[in-house]
FINU-112560 format. One record per residue (C-alpha): x, y, z. Coordinates in steps of 0.1 Angstrom, whole numbers, plus 5000, padded with zeros to 4 digits. Layout:
R / px / py / pz
R / X / Y / Z
...
# end
This chain:
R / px / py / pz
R / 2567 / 3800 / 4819
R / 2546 / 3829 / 4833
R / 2514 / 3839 / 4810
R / 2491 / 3868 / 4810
R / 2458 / 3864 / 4799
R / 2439 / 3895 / 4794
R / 2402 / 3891 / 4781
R / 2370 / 3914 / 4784
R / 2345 / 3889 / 4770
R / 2333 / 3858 / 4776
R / 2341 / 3844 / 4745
R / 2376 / 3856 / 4752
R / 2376 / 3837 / 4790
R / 2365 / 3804 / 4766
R / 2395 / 3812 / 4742
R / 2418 / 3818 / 4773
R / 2407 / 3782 / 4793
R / 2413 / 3769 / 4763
R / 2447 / 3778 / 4761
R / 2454 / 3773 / 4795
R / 2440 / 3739 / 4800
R / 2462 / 3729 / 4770
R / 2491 / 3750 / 4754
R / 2498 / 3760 / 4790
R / 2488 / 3735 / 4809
R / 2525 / 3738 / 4828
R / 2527 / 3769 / 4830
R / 2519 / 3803 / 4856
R / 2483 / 3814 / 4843
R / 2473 / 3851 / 4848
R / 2441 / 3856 / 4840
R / 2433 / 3897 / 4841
R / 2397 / 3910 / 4832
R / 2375 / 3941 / 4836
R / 2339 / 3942 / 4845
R / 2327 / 3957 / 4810
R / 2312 / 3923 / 4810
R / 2319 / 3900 / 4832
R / 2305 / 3904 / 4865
R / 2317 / 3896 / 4902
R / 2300 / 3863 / 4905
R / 2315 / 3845 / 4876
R / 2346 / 3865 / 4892
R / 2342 / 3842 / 4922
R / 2335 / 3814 / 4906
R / 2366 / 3815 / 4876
R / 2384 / 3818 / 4912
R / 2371 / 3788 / 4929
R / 2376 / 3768 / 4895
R / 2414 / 3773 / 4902
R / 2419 / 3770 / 4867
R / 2446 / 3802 / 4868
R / 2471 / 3808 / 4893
R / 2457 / 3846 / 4899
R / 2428 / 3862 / 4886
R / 2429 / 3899 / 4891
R / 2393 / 3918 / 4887
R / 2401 / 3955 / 4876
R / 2366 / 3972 / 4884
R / 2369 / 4003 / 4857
R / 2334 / 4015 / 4863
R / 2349 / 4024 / 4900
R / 2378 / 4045 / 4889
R / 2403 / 4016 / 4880
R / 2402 / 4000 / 4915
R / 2423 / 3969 / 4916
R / 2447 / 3984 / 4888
R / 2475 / 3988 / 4917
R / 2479 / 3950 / 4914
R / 2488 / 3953 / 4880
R / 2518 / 3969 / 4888
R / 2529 / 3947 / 4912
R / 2529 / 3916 / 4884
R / 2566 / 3904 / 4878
R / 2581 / 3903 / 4844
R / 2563 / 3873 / 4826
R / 2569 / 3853 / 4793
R / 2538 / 3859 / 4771
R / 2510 / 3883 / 4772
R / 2479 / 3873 / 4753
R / 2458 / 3902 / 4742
R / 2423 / 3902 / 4725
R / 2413 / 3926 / 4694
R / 2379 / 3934 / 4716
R / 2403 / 3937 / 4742
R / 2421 / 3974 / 4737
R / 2405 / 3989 / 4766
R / 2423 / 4010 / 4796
R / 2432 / 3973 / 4809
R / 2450 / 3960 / 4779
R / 2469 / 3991 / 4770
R / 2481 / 3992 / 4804
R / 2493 / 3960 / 4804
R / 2511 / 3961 / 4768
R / 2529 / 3995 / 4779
R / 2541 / 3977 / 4813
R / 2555 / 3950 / 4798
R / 2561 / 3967 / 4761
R / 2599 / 3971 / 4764
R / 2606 / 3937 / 4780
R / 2608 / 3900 / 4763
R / 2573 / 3900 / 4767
R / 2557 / 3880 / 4736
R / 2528 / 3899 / 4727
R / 2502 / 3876 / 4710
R / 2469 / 3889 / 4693
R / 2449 / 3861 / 4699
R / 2419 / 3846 / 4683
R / 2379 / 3870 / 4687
R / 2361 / 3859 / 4653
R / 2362 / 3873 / 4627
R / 2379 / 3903 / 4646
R / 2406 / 3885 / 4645
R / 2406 / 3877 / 4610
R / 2404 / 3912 / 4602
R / 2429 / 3923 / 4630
R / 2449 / 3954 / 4604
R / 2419 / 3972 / 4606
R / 2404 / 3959 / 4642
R / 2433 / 3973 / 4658
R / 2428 / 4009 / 4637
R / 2392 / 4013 / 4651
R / 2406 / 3997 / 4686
R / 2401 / 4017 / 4717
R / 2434 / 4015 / 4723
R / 2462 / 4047 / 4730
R / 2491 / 4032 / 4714
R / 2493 / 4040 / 4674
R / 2485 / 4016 / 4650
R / 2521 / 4014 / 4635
R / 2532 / 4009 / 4667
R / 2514 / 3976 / 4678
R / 2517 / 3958 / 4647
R / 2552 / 3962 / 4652
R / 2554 / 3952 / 4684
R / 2531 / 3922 / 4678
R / 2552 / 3895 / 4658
R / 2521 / 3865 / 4663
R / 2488 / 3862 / 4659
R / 2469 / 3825 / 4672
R / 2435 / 3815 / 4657
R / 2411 / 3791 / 4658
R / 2415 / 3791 / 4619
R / 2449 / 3801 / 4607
R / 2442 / 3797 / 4575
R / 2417 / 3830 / 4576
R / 2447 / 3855 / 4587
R / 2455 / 3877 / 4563
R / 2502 / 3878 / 4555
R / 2518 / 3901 / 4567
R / 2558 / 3895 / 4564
R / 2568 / 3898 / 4598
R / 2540 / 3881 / 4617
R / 2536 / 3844 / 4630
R / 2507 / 3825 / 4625
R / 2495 / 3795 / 4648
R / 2466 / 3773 / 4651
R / 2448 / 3768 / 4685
R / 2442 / 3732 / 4681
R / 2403 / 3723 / 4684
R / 2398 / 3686 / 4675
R / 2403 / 3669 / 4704
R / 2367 / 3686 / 4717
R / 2353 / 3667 / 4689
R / 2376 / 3637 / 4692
R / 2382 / 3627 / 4727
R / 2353 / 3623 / 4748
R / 2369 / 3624 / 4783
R / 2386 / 3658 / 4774
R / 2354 / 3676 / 4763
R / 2334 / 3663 / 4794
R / 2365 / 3676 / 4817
R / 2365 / 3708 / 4800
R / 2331 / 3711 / 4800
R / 2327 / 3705 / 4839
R / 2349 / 3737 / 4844
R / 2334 / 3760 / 4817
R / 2300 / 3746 / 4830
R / 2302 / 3759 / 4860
R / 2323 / 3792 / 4852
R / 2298 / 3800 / 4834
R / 2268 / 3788 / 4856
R / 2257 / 3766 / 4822
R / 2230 / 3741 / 4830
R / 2230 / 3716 / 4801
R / 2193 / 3718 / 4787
R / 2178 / 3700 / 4757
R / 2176 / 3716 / 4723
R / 2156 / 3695 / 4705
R / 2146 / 3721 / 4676
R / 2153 / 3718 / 4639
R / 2158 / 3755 / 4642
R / 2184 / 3775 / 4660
R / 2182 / 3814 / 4656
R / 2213 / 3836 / 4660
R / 2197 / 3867 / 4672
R / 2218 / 3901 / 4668
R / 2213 / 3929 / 4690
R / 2207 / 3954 / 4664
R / 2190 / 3981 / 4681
R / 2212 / 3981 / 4715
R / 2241 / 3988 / 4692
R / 2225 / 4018 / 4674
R / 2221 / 4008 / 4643
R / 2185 / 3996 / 4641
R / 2156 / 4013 / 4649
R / 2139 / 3988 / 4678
R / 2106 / 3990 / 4658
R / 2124 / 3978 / 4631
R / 2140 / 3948 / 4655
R / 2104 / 3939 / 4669
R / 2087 / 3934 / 4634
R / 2121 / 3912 / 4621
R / 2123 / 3896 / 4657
R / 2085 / 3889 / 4648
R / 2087 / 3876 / 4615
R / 2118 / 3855 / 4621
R / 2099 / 3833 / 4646
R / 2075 / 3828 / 4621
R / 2097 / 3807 / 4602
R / 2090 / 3780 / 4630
R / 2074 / 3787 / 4663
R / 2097 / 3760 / 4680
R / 2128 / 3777 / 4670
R / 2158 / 3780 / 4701
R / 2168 / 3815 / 4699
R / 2208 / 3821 / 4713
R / 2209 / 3856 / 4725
R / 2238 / 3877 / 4718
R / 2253 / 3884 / 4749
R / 2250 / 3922 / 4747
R / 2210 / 3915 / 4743
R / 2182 / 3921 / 4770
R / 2169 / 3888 / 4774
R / 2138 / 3902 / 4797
R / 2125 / 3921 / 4767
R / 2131 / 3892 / 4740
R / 2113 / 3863 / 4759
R / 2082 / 3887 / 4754
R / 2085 / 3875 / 4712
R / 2105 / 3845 / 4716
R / 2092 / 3811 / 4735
R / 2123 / 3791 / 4736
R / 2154 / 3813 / 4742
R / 2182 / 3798 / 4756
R / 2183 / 3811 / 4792
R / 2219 / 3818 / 4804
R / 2231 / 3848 / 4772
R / 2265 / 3850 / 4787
R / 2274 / 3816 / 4777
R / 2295 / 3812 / 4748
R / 2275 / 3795 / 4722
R / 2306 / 3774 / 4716
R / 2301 / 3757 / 4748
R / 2267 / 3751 / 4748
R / 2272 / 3733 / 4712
R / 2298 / 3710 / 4727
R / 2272 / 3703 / 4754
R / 2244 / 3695 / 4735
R / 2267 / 3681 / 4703
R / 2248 / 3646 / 4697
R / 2214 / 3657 / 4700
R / 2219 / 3693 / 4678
R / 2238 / 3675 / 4652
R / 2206 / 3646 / 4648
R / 2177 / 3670 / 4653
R / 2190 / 3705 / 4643
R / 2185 / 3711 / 4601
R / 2190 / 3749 / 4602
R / 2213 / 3777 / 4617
R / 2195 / 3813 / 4603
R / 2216 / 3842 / 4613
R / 2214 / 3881 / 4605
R / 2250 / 3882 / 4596
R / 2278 / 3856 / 4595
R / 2294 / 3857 / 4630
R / 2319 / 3838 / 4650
R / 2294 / 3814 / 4661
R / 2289 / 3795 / 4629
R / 2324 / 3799 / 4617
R / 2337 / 3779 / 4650
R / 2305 / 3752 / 4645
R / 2323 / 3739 / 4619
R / 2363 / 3749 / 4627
R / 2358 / 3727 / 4660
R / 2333 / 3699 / 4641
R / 2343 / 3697 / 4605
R / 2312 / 3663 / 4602
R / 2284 / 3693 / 4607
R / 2255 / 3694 / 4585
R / 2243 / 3718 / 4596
R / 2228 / 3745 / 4571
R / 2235 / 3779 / 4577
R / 2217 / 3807 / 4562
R / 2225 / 3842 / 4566
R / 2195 / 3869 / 4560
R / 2218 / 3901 / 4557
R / 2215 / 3907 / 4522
R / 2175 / 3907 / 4526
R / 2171 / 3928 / 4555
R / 2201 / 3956 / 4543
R / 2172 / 3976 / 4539
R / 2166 / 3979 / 4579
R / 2200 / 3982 / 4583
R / 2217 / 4018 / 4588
R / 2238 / 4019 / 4556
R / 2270 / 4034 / 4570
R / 2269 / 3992 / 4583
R / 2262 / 3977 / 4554
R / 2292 / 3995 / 4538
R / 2313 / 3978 / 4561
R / 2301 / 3947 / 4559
R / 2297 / 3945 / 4524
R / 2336 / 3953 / 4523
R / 2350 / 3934 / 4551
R / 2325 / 3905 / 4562
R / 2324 / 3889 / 4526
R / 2360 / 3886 / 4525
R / 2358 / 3864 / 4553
R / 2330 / 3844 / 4539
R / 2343 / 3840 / 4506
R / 2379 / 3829 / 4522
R / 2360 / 3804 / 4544
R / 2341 / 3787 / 4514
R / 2380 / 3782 / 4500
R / 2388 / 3762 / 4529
R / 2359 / 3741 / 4540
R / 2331 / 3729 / 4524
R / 2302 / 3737 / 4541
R / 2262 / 3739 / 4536
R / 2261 / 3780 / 4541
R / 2239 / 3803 / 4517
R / 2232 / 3836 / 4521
R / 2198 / 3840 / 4495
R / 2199 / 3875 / 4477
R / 2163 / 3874 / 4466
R / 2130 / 3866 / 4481
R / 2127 / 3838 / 4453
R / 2162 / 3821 / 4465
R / 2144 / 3824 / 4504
R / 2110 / 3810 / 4492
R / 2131 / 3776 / 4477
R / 2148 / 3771 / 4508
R / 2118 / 3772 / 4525
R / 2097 / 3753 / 4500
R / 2125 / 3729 / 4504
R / 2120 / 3723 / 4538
R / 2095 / 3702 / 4561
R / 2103 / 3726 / 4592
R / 2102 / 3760 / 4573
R / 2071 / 3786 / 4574
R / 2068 / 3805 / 4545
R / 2048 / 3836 / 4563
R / 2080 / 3853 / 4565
R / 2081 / 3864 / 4529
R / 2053 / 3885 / 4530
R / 2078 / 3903 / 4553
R / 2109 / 3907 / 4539
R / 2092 / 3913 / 4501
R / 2080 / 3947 / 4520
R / 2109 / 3956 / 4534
R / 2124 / 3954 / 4505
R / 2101 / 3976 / 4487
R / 2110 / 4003 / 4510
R / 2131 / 4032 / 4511
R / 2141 / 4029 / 4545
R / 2170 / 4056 / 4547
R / 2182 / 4078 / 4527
R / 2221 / 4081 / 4523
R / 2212 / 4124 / 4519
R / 2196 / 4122 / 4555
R / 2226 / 4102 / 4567
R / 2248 / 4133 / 4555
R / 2231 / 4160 / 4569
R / 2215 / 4147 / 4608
R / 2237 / 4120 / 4632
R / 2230 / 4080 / 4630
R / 2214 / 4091 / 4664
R / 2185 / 4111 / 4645
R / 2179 / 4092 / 4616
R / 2176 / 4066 / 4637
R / 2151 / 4084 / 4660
R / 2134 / 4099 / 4630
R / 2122 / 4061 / 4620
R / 2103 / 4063 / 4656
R / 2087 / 4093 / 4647
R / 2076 / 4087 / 4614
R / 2056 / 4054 / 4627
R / 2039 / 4076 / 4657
R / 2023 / 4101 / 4629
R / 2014 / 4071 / 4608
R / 1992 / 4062 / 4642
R / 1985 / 4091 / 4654
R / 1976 / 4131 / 4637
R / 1975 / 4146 / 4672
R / 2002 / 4124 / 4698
R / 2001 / 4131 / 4736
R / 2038 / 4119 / 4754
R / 2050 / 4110 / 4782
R / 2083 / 4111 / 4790
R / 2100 / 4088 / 4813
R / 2130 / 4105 / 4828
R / 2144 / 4141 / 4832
R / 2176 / 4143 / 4827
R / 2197 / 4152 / 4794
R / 2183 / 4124 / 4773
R / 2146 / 4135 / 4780
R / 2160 / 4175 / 4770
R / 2169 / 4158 / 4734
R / 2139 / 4136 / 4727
R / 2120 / 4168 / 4736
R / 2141 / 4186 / 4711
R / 2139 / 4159 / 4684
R / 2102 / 4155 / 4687
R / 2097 / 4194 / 4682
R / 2121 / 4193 / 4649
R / 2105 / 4163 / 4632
R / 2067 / 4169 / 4636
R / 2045 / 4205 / 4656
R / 2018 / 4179 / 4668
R / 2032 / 4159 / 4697
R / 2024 / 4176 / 4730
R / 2041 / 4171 / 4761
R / 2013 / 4160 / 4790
R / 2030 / 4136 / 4819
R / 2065 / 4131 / 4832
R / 2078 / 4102 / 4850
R / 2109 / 4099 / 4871
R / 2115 / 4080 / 4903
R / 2147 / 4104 / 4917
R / 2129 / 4135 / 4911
R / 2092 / 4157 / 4929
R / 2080 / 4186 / 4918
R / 2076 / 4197 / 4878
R / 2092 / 4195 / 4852
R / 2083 / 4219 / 4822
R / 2061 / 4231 / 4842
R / 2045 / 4191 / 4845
R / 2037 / 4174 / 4873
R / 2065 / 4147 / 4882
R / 2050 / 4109 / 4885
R / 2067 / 4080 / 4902
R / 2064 / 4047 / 4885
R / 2039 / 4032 / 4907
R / 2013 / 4057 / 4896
R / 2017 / 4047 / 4860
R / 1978 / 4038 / 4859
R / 1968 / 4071 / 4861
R / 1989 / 4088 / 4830
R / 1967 / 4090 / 4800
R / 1988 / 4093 / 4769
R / 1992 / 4080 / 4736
R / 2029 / 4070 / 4738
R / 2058 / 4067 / 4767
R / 2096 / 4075 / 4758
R / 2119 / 4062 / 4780
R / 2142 / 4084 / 4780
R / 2169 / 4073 / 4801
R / 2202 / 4052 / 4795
R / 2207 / 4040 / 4831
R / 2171 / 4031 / 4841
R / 2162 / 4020 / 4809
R / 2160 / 3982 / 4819
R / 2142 / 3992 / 4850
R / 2116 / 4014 / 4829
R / 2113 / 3985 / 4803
R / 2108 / 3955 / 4826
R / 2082 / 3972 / 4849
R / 2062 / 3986 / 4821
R / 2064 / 3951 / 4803
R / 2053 / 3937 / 4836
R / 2024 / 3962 / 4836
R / 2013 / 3950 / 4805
R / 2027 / 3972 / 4780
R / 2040 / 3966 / 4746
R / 2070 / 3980 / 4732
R / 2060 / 4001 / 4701
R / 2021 / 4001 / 4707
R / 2024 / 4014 / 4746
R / 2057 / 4026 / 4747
R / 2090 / 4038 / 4732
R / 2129 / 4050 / 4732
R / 2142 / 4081 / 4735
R / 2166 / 4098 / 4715
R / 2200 / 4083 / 4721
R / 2181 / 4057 / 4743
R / 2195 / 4019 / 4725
# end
């Protein structure tokens, strides 16, 4: 048999050893990626594993190069797609293979997966909706249980209890997902484990907003492990955070399985924004966990661009309400500060400082669903940075860092939210001269710009803007902030 795997995430190279090392453990393995995520040097070292027969790297970012050897693939048996998955490389693949025997199986991303009818509407993906669902007869899952019927689609269960079960298995497994992932097994001794979310990155926080709720989450104990979403900038977080779990790319599924003895004796508490794959699968793969999980979302909705919590509110909570049918697990999800304040009094590890916090939230209007009607996510979003600078400052002198289109629309968002923030410095590394009529400063002169605030205000040297500024001793929000569009 001759099997296709085609994944863009990590989680979805996890799902796909998985399946090889087991379901197909006979077979031809394929694996096909992109490097959306997943860099060269795991590249090389899923290749060295020799865990698939053939691993082709398309590099989209370089005009598609390696896509030729796509085409050159044979006819094969079954073509595992991912809902995260509809990019340029998956669509490719389902039309090349779309009118042979192919079997086309949506295969198991979260709660993506569990949601897959309306995943595969939002999908980037240029084959209609209609389409693939007719073309896709099976869907495979972690938890079957959690697909939603539809008549002509088959459901299956990827097995999980043998990680759990059999000793010799998970340490096998976990010597090849160890090292594709360049894990190093560390010790999480906390009665704590935070499942941060990158809010802002995505767009739909403000980053002010993320630092004061990054902030007041470690408060709820300072020796709290934080697992990083693997979207989030780990340089910027270890500035709050003290004990962050080093490697983000690694699936949080395998660094459970790693560390399972010692998190199930010394770990009392999962907290979580929102309920995610990760605490779904902690107790799919080990149905013993006691884990308590509790999910903050309905206390911080306030913080939370409301066009989100619409969809949460209507998608999400099926899932966790389906769930609670099916397992019985310790998960709450406190709609008051006076259900919070129990848990916490409840507790020998929990602070309660963290209520002062999220009873003030909570008291505030945040955003306004009229503002959400009239200006872009983009500038209500921005808007929340402006508003804080006046509450600092009557009279603000910027500096902008960056000159290209972003820096045009910060300057333009400034000038239609508030007439007293002047323009005084201008930093950009590519570029001499003036801009605006304003003398252009490299980086290195940083210590002579005399302003009240910075916005970076650039997309691709963001991370070099933030980390060298951070390393000059400045502090998001107090020394510095993002530009318009700048996540």
């Amino acid at each position: 048999m001759r099997v296709i795997f085609s994944v863009a995430t990590n989680y979805t190279l996890f799902v796909a050893y998985i399946l090889t090392k087991t379901t197909y453990r006979d077979s031809y393995n394929i694996l096909v990626t992109n490097d959306s995520v997943i860099d060269l040097a795991t590249i090389e070292r899923i290749k060295e594993s020799k865990v698939w027969d053939e691993v082709i790297y398309v590099e989209e970012r370089d005009n598609n190069k390696n896509m030729d050897l796509i085409d050159q693939i044979e006819e094969v048996d079954v073509l595992h797609i991912f809902t995260f998955g509809c990019g340029i490389l998956t669509s490719y693949l389902m039309k090349k293979f779309w009118n042979y025997k192919t079997r086309i199986i949506f295969t198991e991303e979260g709660t993506a997966t569990w949601n897959y009818l309306n995943t595969m509407r939002y999908a980037k993906c240029d084959l209609s909706e209609l389409d693939i669902l007719e073309r896709i007869q099976e869907v495979w899952a972690f938890e079957e249980r959690l697909i939603p019927y539809r008549h002509n689609i088959i459901v299956k269960k990827i097995e999980t209890e043998y990680l759990i079960n059999d000793v010799n298995i998970r340490e096998m497994f976990l010597k090849d997902l160890n090292y594709i992932f360049s894990y190093k097994p560390e010790e999480l001794d906390s009665q704590v484990i935070l499942f941060d979310t990158y809010f802002s990155k995505a767009g739909i926080m403000n980053k002010l907003d993320e630092v004061d709720l990054d902030k007041a989450l470690l408060e709820l104990n300072k020796s709290m492990i934080v697992k990083l979403h693997p979207n989030d900038d780990l340089y910027s977080k270890s500035r709050i955070f003290q004990r962050i779990i080093k490697n983000v790319n690694v699936p949080w599924e395998v660094v459970y399985l790693n560390n399972l003895e010692a998190l199930e004796q010394n770990t009392e508490f999962f907290f979580t924004i929102f309920p995610t794959a990760v605490q779904f699968n902690t107790k799919i793969i080990n149905k013993q966990t006691k884990i308590r999980v509790v999910c903050l979302w309905r206390l911080l909705e306030k913080i939370i661009v409301p066009m989100l919590v619409d969809i949460f509110n209507e998608e999400v909570m099926k899932n966790v309400e389906k769930f609670d049918t099916i397992y019985d697990w310790n998960f709450t999800m406190p709609s008051s500060v006076n259900e919070l304040s129990l848990i916490i009094e409840q507790s020998d590890c929990l602070d309660s400082s963290i209520i002062k916090y999220i009873t003030e939230i909570n008291t505030n209007n945040v955003y306004k669903k009229s503002e959400l009607l009239t200006d872009s996510q983009e500038s209500v979003l921005f808007k929340r940075t402006i508003d804080f600078l006046i509450q600092r400052h009557q009279n603000l002198k910027y500096c902008i860092w960056g000159t290209g289109g972003v820096a045009e629309q910060t300057i333009c968002e400034i000038n239609k939210h508030s007439n007293n923030f002047e323009l005084i410095s201008v930093i950009d590394n590519f570029k001499t001269g003036k801009y605006k009529g304003i003398d252009i400063y490299r980086k290195e002169q940083l210590h002579e710009i005399k302003c009240d605030i910075i916005f970076i205000c650039t997309t691709i040297g963001k991370k070099d803007a933030e980390e060298f500024m951070l390393d000059n001793g400045l502090l998001y929000g107090k020394d510095y902030v993002y530009g318009y569009k700048v996540f």
